[in-house]
C-alpha positions as CSV (number, residue, x, y, z in Angstrom):
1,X,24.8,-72.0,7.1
2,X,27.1,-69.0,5.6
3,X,26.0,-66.0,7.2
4,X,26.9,-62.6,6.1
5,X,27.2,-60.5,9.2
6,X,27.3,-56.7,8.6
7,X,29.2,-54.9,11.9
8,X,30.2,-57.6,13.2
9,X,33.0,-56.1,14.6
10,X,30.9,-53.4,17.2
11,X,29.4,-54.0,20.1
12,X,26.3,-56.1,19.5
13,X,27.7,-57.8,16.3
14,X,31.3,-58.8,18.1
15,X,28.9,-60.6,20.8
16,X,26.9,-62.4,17.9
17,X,29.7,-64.1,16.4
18,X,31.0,-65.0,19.6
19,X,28.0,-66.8,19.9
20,X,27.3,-68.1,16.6
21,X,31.2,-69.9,16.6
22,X,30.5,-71.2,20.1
23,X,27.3,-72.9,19.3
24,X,26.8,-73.3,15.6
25,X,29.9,-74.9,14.8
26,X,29.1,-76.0,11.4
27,X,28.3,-72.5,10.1
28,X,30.8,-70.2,8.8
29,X,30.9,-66.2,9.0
30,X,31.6,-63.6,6.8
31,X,32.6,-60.5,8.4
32,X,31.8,-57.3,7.0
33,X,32.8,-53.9,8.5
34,X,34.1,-50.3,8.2
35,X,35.7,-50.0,11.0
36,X,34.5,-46.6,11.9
37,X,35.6,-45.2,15.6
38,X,33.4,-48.2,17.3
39,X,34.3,-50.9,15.2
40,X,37.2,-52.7,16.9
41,X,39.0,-55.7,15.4
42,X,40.2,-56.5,19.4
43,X,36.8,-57.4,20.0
44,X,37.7,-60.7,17.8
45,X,40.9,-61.3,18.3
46,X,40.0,-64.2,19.8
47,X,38.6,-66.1,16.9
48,X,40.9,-64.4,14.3
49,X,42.2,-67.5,13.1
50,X,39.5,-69.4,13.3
51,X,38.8,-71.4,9.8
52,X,35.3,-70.9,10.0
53,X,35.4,-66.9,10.5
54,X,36.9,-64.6,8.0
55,X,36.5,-60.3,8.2
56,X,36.6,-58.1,5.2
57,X,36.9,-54.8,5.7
58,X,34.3,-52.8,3.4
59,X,31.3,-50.4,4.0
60,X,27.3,-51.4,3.7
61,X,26.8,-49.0,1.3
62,X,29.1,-50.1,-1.2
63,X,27.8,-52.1,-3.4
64,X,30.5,-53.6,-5.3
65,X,32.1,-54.3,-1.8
66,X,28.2,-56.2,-0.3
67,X,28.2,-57.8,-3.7
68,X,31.3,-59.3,-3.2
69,X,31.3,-59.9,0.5
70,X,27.7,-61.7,0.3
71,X,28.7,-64.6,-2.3
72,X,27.9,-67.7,-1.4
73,X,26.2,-66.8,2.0
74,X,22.8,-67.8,2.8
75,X,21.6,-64.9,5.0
76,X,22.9,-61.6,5.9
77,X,22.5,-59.9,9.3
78,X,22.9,-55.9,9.6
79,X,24.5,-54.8,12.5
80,X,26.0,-52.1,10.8
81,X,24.6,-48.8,11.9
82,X,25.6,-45.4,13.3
83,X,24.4,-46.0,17.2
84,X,24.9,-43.2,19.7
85,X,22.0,-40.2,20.1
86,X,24.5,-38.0,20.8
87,X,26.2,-37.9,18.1
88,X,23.4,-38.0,15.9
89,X,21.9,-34.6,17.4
90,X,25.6,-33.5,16.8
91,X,26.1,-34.6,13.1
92,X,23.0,-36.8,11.8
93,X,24.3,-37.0,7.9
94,X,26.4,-40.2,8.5
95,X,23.3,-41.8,10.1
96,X,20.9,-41.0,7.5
97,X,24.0,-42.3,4.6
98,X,24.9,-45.6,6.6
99,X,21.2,-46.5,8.5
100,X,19.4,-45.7,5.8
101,X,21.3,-46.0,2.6
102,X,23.0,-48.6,4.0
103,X,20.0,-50.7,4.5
104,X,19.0,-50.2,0.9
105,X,22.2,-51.9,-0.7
106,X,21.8,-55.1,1.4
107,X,18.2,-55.3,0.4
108,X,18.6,-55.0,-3.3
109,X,21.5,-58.1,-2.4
110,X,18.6,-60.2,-1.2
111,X,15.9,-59.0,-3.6
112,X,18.4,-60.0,-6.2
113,X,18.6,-63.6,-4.9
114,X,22.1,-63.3,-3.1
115,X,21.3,-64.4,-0.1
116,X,17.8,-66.0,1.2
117,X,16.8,-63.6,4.4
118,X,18.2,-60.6,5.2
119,X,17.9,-59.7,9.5
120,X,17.6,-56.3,10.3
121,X,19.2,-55.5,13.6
122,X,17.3,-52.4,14.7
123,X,16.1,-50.7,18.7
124,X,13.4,-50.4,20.6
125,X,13.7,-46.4,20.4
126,X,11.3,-46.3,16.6
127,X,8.7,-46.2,19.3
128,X,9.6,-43.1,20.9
129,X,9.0,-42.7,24.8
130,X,6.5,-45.0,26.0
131,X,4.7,-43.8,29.1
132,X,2.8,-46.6,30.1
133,X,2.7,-50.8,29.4
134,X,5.2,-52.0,26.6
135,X,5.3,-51.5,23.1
136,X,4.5,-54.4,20.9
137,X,5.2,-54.6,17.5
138,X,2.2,-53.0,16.0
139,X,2.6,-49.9,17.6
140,X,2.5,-46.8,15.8
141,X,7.0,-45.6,14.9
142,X,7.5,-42.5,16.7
143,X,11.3,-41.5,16.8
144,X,12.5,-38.3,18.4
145,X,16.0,-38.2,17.4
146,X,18.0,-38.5,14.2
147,X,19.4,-42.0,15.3
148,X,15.6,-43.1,16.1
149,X,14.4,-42.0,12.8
150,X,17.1,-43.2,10.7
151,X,16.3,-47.1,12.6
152,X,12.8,-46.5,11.8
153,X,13.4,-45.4,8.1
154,X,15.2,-48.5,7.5
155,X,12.6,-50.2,9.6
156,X,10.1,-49.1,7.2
157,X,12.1,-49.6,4.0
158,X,12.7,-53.7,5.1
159,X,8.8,-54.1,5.4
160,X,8.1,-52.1,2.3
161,X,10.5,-54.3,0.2
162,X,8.7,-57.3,1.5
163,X,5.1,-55.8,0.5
164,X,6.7,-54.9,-3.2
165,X,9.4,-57.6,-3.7
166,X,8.8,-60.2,-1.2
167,X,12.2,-59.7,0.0
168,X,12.7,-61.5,3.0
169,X,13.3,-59.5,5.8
170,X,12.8,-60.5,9.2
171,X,13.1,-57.0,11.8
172,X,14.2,-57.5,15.3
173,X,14.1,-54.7,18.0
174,X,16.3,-54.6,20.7
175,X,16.6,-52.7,24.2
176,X,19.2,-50.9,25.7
177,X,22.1,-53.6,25.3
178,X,24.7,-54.0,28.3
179,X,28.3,-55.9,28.2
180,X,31.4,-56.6,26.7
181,X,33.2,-54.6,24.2
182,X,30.7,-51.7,24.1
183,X,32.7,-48.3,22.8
184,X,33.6,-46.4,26.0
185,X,31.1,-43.4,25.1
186,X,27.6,-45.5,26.2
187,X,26.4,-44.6,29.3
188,X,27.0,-48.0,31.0
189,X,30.9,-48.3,30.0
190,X,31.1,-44.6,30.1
191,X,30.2,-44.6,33.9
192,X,31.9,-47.8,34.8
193,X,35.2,-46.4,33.3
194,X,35.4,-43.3,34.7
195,X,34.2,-44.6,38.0
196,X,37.5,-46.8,38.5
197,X,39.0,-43.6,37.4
198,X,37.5,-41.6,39.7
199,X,36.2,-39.2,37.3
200,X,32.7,-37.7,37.5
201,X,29.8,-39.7,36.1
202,X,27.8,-37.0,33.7
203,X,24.1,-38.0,34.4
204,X,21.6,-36.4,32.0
205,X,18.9,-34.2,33.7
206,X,18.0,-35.5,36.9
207,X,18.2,-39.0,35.8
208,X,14.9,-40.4,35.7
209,X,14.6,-42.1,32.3
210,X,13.9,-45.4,32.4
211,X,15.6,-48.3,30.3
212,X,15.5,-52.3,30.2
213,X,19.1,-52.9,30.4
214,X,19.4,-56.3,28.5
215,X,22.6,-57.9,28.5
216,X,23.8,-58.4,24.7
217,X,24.2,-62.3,25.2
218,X,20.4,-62.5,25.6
219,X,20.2,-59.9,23.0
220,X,22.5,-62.0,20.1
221,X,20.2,-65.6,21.4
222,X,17.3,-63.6,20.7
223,X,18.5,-62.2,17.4
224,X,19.6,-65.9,16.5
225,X,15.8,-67.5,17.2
226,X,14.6,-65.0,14.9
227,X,17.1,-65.7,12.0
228,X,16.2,-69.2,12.7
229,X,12.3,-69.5,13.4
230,X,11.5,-66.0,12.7
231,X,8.8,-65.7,9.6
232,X,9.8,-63.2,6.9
233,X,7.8,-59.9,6.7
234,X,7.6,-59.9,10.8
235,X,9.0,-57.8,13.6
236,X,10.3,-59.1,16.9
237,X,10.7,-56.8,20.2
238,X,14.0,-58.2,22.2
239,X,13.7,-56.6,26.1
240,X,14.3,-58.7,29.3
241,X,11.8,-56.3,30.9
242,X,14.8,-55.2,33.4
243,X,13.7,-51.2,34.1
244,X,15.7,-49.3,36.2
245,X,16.1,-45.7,36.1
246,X,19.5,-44.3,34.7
247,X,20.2,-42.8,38.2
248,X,19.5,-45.8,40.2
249,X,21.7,-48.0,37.2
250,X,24.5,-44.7,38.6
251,X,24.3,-45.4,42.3
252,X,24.1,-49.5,41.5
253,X,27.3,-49.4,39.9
254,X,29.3,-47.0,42.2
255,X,28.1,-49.2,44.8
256,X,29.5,-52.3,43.7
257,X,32.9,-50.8,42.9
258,X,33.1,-48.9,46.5
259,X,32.8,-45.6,44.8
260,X,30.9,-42.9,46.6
261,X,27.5,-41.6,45.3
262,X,29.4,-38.0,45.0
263,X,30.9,-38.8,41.7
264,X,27.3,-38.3,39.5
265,X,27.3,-35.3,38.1
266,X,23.9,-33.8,36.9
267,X,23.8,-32.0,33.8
268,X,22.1,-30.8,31.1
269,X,19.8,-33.0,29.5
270,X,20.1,-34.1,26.2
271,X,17.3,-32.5,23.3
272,X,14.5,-34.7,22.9
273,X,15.6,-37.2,25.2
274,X,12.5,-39.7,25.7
275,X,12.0,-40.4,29.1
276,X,10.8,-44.5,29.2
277,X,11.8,-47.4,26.7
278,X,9.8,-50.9,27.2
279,X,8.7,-53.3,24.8
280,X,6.6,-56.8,24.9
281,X,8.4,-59.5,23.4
282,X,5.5,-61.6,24.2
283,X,6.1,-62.6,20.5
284,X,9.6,-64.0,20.3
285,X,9.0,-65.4,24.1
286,X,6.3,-67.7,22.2
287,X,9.3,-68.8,19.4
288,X,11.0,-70.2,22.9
289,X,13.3,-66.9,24.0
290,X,13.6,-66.7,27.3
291,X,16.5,-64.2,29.0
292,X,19.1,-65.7,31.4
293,X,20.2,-62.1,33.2
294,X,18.1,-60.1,35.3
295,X,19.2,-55.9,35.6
296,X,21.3,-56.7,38.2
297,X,23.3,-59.7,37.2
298,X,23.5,-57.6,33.7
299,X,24.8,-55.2,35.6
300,X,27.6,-57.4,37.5
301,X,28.7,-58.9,34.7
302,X,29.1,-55.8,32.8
303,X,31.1,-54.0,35.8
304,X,33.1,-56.6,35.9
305,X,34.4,-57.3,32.2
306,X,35.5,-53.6,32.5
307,X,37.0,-53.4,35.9
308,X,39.3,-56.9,34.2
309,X,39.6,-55.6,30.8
310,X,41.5,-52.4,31.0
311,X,43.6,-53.4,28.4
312,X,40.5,-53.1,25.9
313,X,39.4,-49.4,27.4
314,X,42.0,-47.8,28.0
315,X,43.6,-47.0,24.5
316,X,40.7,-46.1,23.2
317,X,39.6,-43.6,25.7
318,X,43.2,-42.2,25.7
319,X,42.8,-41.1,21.5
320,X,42.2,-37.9,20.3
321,X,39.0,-38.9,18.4
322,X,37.4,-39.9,21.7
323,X,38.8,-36.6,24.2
324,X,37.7,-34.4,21.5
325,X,33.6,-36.0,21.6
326,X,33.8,-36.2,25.1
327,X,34.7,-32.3,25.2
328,X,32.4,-30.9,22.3
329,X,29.6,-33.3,24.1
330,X,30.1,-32.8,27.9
331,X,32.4,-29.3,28.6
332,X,29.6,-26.8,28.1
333,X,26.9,-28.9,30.3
């Protein structure tokens, strides 16, 4: 296998290659990526050399760049996405150009033969705030913010290029993802950082929301068994089924790290904000995914990798680009 992997060096896609060079070792990966704020070559430095792994830096929406970046592969995967709410209440044009636009470019490369499944990597929040059970995949899209609607536009564009093309696309949904290499400005590594830094944890409203916090190793070896066994023109949901509240996810984490329950900080909640994620994944659990982390080994694991990897966090919470969001975002709350 060749595999095209869009994003690969964010958060989620980092963790998927990790993976993919760990236990597919005769399959080789082209890396493509902008390398906007959140993309971080350190993620891979690890692997750098390795013959099977190669990065080229480019943007999805480009499509001289996709053209040239998916020759040869088989399949491409799309991690390549604008991610944080926040910023898409803030400024939600890059989200629309990149989510959405994006999108289309690598599905006119597969329509046009250039590689034989395209895997769109996209979240659980299409479905909007769920206030009882799961959502399974044929519930009705009901986004509440930019971010949300851009995913489910390009949700929606995969599935109608399969109807009109036969494209094939295979969707995957995925939960609120937890561990290594996550940019410092999601609330997990946001907290944890500025917990062993003694700085005040901002907690949205008054912290009830509930999310399954998945960690991303589960996440990338459900995203995998859909590549591999998924059927083309079908959507999978990707959630451990860990719920815990954002506030009680707060006072877990200062507990294991000895910090007092003083540093959460309530403040003004964010617009729109939906108040309970959950998905079945009854339907990839039946193509043999099972997840290996509960919430709080999730949790642990995450902590940890942060409190050891300072060297990672540390420069990037010290740039301008990064003060200046965490000002425009937080000061006025």
């Amino acid at each position: 296998m060749r595999l095209l992997v869009t994003g690969g060096a964010g958060f989620i896609g980092s963790n998927f290659i990790h993976l993919l060079l760990s236990e597919r070792p005769d399959w080789h990966i082209v890396n493509l990526d902008k390398l906007t704020y959140a993309g971080n070559l350190e993620n891979l430095r690890d692997v750098k050399d390795d013959e099977r792994y190669r990065f080229v830096k480019g943007d999805i929406c480009d499509e001289a760049a996709v053209a040239q970046a998916v020759g040869g592969c088989d399949a491409i995967v799309n991690f390549a996405a604008e991610t944080h709410v926040d910023r898409s209440i803030m400024e939600p044009d890059a989200f629309l150009r990149t989510d959405i636009l994006g999108t289309r470019v690598l599905l006119d490369a597969a329509r046009q033969g250039k590689a034989d499944t395209l895997l769109q990597v996209s979240t659980d929040e299409v479905y909007g705030s769920i206030a009882q059970g799961a959502a399974d995949e044929t519930f009705s899209l009901n986004a509440s913010s930019p971010y949300a609607a851009s995913k489910a536009g390009a949700d929606m564009l995969c599935l109608s290029y399969w109807t009109t093309y036969s494209t094939p696309v295979v969707i995957t949904r995925g939960v609120n993802n937890i561990g290594p290499y996550q940019y410092p400005e999601k609330v997990l590594p946001l907290f944890v950082t500025n917990a062993l830094d003694d700085i005040p944890l901002p907690l949205y409203g008054d912290g009830m929301q509930v999310r399954d916090y998945t960690f991303v190793d589960d996440h990338c070896r459900g995203i995998l068994l859909a590549l591999e066994k998924g059927q083309p023109g079908e959507v999978y949901n990707i959630g451990a089924g860990n719920e815990m509240r954002n506030i009680e996810m707060a006072r877990f984490l200062l507990a294991d790290i000895g910090k007092p329950e003083s540093l959460i900080q309530h403040v003004k909640d964010r617009p729109g904000h939906d108040r309970r994620y959950a998905v079945d994944s009854a339907k990839l659990r039946k193509l043999g995914w099972e997840p290996h982390y509960d919430a709080a080994e999730a949790l642990r694991a995450t902590i940890r990798w942060y409190a050891d990897n300072r060297w990672w966090w540390e420069p990037l919470k010290s740039r301008d680009l990064y003060r200046d969001y965490y000002r425009r975002q937080y000061e006025q709350r």
